[in-house]
C-alpha positions as CSV (number, residue, x, y, z in Angstrom):
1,X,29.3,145.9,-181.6
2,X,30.1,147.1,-178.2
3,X,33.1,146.3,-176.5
4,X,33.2,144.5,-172.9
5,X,33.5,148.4,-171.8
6,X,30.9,149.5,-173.1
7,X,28.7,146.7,-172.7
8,X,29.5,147.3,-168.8
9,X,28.7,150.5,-169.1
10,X,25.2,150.1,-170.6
11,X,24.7,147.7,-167.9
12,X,25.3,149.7,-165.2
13,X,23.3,152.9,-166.9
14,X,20.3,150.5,-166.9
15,X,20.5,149.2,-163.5
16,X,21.2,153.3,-162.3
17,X,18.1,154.1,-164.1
18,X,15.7,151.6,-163.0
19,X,17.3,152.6,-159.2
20,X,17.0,156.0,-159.9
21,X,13.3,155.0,-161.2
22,X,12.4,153.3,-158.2
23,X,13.7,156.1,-156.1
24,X,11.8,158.9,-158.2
25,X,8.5,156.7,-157.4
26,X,9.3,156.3,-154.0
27,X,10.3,159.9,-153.6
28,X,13.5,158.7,-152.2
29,X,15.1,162.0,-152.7
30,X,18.9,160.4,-150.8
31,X,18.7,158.1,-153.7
32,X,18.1,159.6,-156.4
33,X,21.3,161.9,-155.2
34,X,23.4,158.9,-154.9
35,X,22.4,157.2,-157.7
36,X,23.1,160.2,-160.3
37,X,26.3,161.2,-158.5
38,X,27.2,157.1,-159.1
39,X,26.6,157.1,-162.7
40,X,28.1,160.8,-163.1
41,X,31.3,158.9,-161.5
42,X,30.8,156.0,-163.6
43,X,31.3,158.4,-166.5
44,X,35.0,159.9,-165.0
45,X,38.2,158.6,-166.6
46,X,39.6,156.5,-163.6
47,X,36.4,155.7,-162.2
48,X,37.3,152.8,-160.8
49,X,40.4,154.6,-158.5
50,X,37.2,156.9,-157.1
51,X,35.2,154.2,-156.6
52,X,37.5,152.1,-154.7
53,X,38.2,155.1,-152.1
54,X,34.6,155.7,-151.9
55,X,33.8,151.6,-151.1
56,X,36.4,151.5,-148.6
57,X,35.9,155.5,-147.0
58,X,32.2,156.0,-147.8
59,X,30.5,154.4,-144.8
60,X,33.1,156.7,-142.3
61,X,32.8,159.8,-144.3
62,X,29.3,159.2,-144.1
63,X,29.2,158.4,-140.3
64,X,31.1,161.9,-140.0
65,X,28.2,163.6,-141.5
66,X,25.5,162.3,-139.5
67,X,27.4,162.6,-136.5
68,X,27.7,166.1,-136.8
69,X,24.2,166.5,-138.1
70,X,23.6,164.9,-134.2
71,X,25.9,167.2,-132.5
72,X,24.8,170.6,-134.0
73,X,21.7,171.0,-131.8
74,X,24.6,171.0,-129.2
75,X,26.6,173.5,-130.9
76,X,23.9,175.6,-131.2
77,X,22.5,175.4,-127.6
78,X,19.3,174.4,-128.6
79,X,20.3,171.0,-126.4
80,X,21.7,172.3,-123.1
81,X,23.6,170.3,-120.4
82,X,20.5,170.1,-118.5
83,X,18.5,168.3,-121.1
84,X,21.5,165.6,-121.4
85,X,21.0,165.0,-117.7
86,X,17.1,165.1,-117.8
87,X,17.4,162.2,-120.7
88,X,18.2,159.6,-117.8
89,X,15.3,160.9,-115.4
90,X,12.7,158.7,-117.5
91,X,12.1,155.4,-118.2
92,X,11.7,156.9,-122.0
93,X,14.8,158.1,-121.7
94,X,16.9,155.5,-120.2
95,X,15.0,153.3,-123.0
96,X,16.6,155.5,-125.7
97,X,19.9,155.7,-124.2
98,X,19.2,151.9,-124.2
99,X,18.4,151.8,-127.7
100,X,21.2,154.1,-129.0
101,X,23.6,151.7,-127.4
102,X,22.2,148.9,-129.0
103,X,22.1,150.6,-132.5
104,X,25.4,151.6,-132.6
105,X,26.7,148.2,-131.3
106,X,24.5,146.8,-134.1
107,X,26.1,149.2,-136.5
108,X,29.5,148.3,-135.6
109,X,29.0,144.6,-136.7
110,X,27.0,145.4,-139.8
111,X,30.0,147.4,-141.0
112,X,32.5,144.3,-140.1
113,X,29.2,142.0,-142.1
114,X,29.5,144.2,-145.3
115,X,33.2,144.2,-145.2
116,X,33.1,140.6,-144.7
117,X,30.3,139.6,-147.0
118,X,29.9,142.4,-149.7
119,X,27.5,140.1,-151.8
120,X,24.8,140.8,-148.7
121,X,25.3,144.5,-149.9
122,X,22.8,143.7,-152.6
123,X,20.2,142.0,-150.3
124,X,20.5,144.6,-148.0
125,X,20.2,147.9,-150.4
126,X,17.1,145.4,-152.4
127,X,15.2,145.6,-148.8
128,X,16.0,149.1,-148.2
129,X,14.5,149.9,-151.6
130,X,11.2,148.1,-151.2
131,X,10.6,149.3,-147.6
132,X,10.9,152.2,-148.4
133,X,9.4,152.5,-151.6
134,X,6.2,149.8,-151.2
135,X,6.0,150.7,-147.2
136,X,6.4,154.3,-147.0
137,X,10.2,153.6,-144.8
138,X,12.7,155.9,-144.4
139,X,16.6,154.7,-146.7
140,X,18.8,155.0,-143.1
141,X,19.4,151.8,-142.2
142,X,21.4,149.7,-144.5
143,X,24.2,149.2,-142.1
144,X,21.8,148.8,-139.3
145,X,20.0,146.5,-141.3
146,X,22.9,144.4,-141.8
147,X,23.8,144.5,-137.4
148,X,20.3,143.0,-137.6
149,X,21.4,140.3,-139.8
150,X,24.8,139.7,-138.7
151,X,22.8,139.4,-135.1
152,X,20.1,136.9,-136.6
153,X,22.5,134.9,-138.6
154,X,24.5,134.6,-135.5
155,X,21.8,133.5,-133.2
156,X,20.7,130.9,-135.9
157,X,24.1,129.9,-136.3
158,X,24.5,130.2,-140.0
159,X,28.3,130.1,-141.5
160,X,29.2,133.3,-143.3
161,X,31.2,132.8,-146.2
């Protein structure tokens, strides 16, 4: 009989498989990579020490990364001064500055949301899955996602937990 470890664990190989599963058919390569480095964590002695550091780090450690991602075309002069300025000579451009403004405000509350509300978590990373596996969607937006709902839920005026 399996203790209430090991029982755990089996749980939480099932549930990483049928993610990684659903990842593999959408061909959600990001996932799959998180998904086998989870359950390759799961397996460490201390697991739960790394996974605490990663819950409260992860988002700004990941943040980092696509930040600079965003700046290297900078860094490497392929974007120049010129095309920074020539960004807000078009309505399309003042509509993405527009945009970027609004998506990173938007990302700023979903991060306070998940803090705040960690059971959404599963809502939100449920609706990433299926968009992107049933509707061909790209995995990038969980903590926009959740802006979006922190946004609607206030505008409807729903009490968060």
């Amino acid at each position: 009989m399996l203790s209430a470890v090991g029982v755990g664990l089996v749980i939480t190989a099932l549930l990483g498989a049928l993610v990684l599963l659903v990842s593999w058919l959408g061909k959600n390569q990001s996932l799959m990579i998180a998904t086998i480095a989870v359950l390759l964590f799961k397996l460490l002695p201390n697991s739960a020490k790394l996974f605490s550091v990663i819950d409260k780090q992860g988002i700004n450690w990941g943040v980092t990364i696509i930040s600079v991602a965003i700046l290297v075309p900078i860094a490497t002069g392929r974007i120049g001064i010129m095309d920074l300025i020539n960004s807000f000579k078009s309505p399309v451009g003042w509509i993405a500055v527009a945009c970027g403004i609004l998506v990173s405000l938007l990302s700023y509350q979903g991060v306070g949301f998940l803090s705040a509300s960690p059971e959404v978590t599963v809502a939100l990373v449920m609706g990433t899955i299926i968009g992107v596996v049933f509707m061909n969607g790209i995995a990038a937006g969980p903590i926009i996602a959740s802006g979006i709902a922190y946004l609607i839920i206030q505008l409807l005026q729903i009490q968060i937990k």
